[in-house]
C-alpha positions in Angstrom: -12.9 -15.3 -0.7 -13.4 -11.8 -1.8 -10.9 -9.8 -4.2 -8.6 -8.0 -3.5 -6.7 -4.9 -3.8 -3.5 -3.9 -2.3 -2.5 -0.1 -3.1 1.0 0.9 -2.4 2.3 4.4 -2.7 5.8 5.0 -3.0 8.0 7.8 -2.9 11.8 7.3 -3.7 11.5 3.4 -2.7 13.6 1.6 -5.5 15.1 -0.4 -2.7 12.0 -1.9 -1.3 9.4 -1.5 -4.0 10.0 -4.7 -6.1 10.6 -7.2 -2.9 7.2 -5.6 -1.7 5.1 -6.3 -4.9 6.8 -9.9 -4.6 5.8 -10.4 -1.6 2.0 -8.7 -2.0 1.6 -11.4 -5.0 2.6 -14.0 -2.7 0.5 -13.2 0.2 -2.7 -12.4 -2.5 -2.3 -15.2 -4.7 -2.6 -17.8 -1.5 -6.1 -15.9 -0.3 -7.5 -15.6 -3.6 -7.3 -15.6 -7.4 -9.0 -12.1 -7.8 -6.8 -9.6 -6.9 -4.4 -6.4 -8.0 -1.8 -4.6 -6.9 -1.8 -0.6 -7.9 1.7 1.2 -7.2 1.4 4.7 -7.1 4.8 6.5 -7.6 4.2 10.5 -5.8 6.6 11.7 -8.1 9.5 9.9 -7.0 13.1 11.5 -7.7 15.3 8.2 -7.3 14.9 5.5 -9.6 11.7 4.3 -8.7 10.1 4.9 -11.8 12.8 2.8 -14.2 12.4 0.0 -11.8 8.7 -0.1 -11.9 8.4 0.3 -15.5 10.0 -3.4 -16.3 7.0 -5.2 -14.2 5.0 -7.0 -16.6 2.0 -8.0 -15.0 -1.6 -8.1 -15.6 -2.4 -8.3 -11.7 0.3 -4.6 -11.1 -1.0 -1.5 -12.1 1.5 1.6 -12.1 0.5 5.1 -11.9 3.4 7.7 -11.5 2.6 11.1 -10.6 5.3 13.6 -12.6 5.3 15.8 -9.9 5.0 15.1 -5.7 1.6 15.2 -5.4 1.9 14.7 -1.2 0.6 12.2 0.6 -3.2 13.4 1.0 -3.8 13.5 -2.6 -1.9 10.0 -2.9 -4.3 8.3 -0.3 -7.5 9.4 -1.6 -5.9 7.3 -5.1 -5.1 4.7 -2.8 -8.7 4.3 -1.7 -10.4 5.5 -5.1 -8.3 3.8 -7.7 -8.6 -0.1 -6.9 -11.9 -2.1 -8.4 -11.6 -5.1 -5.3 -13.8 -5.5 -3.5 -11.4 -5.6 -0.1 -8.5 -2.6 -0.5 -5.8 -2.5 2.0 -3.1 -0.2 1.8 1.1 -0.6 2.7 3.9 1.6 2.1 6.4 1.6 -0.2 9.2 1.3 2.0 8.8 -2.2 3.6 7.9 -0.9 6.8 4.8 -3.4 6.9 4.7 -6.5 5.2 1.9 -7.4 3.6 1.4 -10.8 5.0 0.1 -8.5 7.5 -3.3 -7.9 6.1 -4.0 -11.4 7.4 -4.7 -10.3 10.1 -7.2 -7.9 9.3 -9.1 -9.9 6.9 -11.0 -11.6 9.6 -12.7 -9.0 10.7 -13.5 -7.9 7.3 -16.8 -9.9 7.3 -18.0 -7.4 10.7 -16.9 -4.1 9.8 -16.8 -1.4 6.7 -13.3 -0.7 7.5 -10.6 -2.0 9.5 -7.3 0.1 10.5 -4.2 -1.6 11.8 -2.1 -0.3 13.9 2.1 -0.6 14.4 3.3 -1.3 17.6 6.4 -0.8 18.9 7.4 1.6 16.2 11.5 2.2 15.7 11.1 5.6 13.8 12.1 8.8 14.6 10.1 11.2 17.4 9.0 13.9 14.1 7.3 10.5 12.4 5.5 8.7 15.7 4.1 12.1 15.8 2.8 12.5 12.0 2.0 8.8 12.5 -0.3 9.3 15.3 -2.1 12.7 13.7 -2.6 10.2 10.4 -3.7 7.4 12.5 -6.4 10.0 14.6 -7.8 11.7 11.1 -8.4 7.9 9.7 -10.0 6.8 12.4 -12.5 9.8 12.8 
Protein backbone atom coordinates (compact mmCIF):
# COMPACT_ATOMS: atom_id res chain seq x y z
CA UNK A 1 0.00 0.00 0.00
CA UNK A 2 0.91 3.51 -0.61
CA UNK A 3 1.28 6.24 2.28
CA UNK A 4 -0.81 8.21 3.37
CA UNK A 5 -1.92 11.53 4.32
CA UNK A 6 -5.12 12.61 5.89
CA UNK A 7 -5.27 16.54 6.35
CA UNK A 8 -7.98 17.91 8.57
CA UNK A 9 -8.84 21.50 8.98
CA UNK A 10 -10.62 22.57 11.79
CA UNK A 11 -12.20 25.67 12.99
CA UNK A 12 -13.75 25.75 16.54
CA UNK A 13 -14.03 21.80 16.65
CA UNK A 14 -12.79 20.85 20.22
CA UNK A 15 -15.86 18.55 20.32
CA UNK A 16 -14.99 16.35 17.39
CA UNK A 17 -11.35 16.95 16.71
CA UNK A 18 -9.76 14.30 19.03
CA UNK A 19 -12.49 11.38 18.35
CA UNK A 20 -11.66 12.26 14.57
CA UNK A 21 -7.75 11.90 14.73
CA UNK A 22 -8.64 8.52 16.80
CA UNK A 23 -10.47 7.38 14.42
CA UNK A 24 -8.11 8.63 11.25
CA UNK A 25 -5.22 6.45 13.11
CA UNK A 26 -7.45 3.61 13.21
CA UNK A 27 -8.68 3.62 9.78
CA UNK A 28 -4.68 4.45 8.55
CA UNK A 29 -2.85 2.21 10.66
CA UNK A 30 -5.13 -0.92 9.20
CA UNK A 31 -4.18 0.20 5.35
CA UNK A 32 -0.74 0.91 5.98
CA UNK A 33 2.16 1.65 8.25
CA UNK A 34 3.23 4.95 6.35
CA UNK A 35 1.02 7.48 7.00
CA UNK A 36 0.30 11.11 8.89
CA UNK A 37 -2.28 13.05 9.96
CA UNK A 38 -1.77 17.08 9.67
CA UNK A 39 -4.51 19.21 11.66
CA UNK A 40 -4.68 22.54 10.60
CA UNK A 41 -6.38 24.80 13.27
CA UNK A 42 -7.85 28.29 10.94
CA UNK A 43 -7.54 30.22 13.85
CA UNK A 44 -9.92 28.66 16.01
CA UNK A 45 -11.55 30.79 18.95
CA UNK A 46 -12.92 27.84 21.15
CA UNK A 47 -10.59 25.62 22.73
CA UNK A 48 -9.38 23.80 19.93
CA UNK A 49 -5.98 24.79 20.17
CA UNK A 50 -5.44 23.52 24.12
CA UNK A 51 -6.89 20.33 23.06
CA UNK A 52 -4.70 19.69 20.18
CA UNK A 53 -1.62 20.80 21.87
CA UNK A 54 -1.62 17.55 24.39
CA UNK A 55 -1.43 15.01 21.22
CA UNK A 56 1.87 13.48 21.37
CA UNK A 57 2.40 11.75 18.29
CA UNK A 58 4.98 11.28 15.68
CA UNK A 59 2.30 10.26 12.95
CA UNK A 60 -0.10 14.07 13.99
CA UNK A 61 1.25 17.17 12.83
CA UNK A 62 -0.48 20.47 14.12
CA UNK A 63 -0.33 23.71 12.47
CA UNK A 64 -2.51 26.59 14.02
CA UNK A 65 -3.06 29.63 12.12
CA UNK A 66 -3.23 32.77 14.83
CA UNK A 67 -5.58 34.33 12.88
CA UNK A 68 -8.80 32.89 10.46
CA UNK A 69 -7.05 32.40 7.55
CA UNK A 70 -10.55 31.20 5.58
CA UNK A 71 -11.06 28.26 4.08
CA UNK A 72 -9.34 28.88 0.57
CA UNK A 73 -6.06 29.55 2.05
CA UNK A 74 -6.65 26.43 4.46
CA UNK A 75 -7.27 24.01 1.52
CA UNK A 76 -4.35 24.85 -0.60
CA UNK A 77 -2.29 23.74 3.10
CA UNK A 78 -4.46 20.81 2.99
CA UNK A 79 -3.21 19.81 -0.36
CA UNK A 80 0.49 21.34 -0.14
CA UNK A 81 1.52 20.48 3.35
CA UNK A 82 1.29 16.48 3.46
CA UNK A 83 4.63 14.45 2.15
CA UNK A 84 2.17 10.91 1.28
CA UNK A 85 2.01 9.90 -1.40
CA UNK A 86 -2.10 9.49 -1.26
CA UNK A 87 -3.73 12.91 0.66
CA UNK A 88 -7.34 12.88 1.40
CA UNK A 89 -8.93 15.48 3.16
CA UNK A 90 -12.07 15.43 6.15
CA UNK A 91 -13.40 18.09 8.19
CA UNK A 92 -12.95 18.85 11.55
CA UNK A 93 -16.41 18.46 12.64
CA UNK A 94 -17.15 14.70 12.22
CA UNK A 95 -19.29 15.25 9.37
CA UNK A 96 -17.43 12.43 7.36
CA UNK A 97 -15.65 9.68 8.91
CA UNK A 98 -12.71 8.74 7.79
CA UNK A 99 -13.31 5.16 7.27
CA UNK A 100 -14.74 6.77 4.40
CA UNK A 101 -11.65 7.10 2.31
CA UNK A 102 -12.03 3.43 1.77
CA UNK A 103 -13.93 3.84 -0.55
CA UNK A 104 -12.05 5.96 -2.61
CA UNK A 105 -8.77 4.23 -2.37
CA UNK A 106 -9.72 1.88 -5.01
CA UNK A 107 -9.89 3.96 -7.57
CA UNK A 108 -6.75 5.56 -6.59
CA UNK A 109 -4.69 3.17 -8.79
CA UNK A 110 -6.94 4.81 -12.23
CA UNK A 111 -7.06 8.34 -11.53
CA UNK A 112 -4.88 11.59 -10.30
CA UNK A 113 -7.60 12.52 -8.07
CA UNK A 114 -10.67 11.22 -6.77
CA UNK A 115 -13.59 13.52 -5.09
CA UNK A 116 -16.31 12.07 -2.94
CA UNK A 117 -19.34 13.16 -2.74
CA UNK A 118 -22.10 13.35 0.46
CA UNK A 119 -25.37 12.19 -0.24
CA UNK A 120 -28.26 12.85 1.53
CA UNK A 121 -26.86 15.86 3.29
CA UNK A 122 -28.87 17.08 6.67
CA UNK A 123 -27.40 20.72 6.70
CA UNK A 124 -28.84 23.78 6.37
CA UNK A 125 -30.12 25.34 2.65
CA UNK A 126 -27.02 28.38 3.02
CA UNK A 127 -24.41 25.20 3.33
CA UNK A 128 -25.94 22.62 0.42
CA UNK A 129 -25.42 25.74 -1.50
CA UNK A 130 -21.65 26.59 -0.54
CA UNK A 131 -21.30 22.86 -0.59
CA UNK A 132 -22.25 22.49 -4.11
CA UNK A 133 -20.16 25.84 -5.43
CA UNK A 134 -17.06 23.98 -3.41
CA UNK A 135 -17.87 20.71 -4.84
CA UNK A 136 -18.20 22.47 -8.79
CA UNK A 137 -14.72 24.65 -8.36
CA UNK A 138 -12.93 21.17 -7.20
CA UNK A 139 -14.11 19.34 -9.83
CA UNK A 140 -13.17 21.89 -12.67
Amino acid sequence: MKSISISIPVYNNAETILDLIEESKTVLSSLTTDYEIIVINDGSNDSTENVLSNICDDKIKILNHKNNEGFGYTLKEVFTIPSKELIFFIPGDGQILPKEIVKLIQYMDNYDFVLGLRTNRKDGLLRKIFSNIYSNVISL
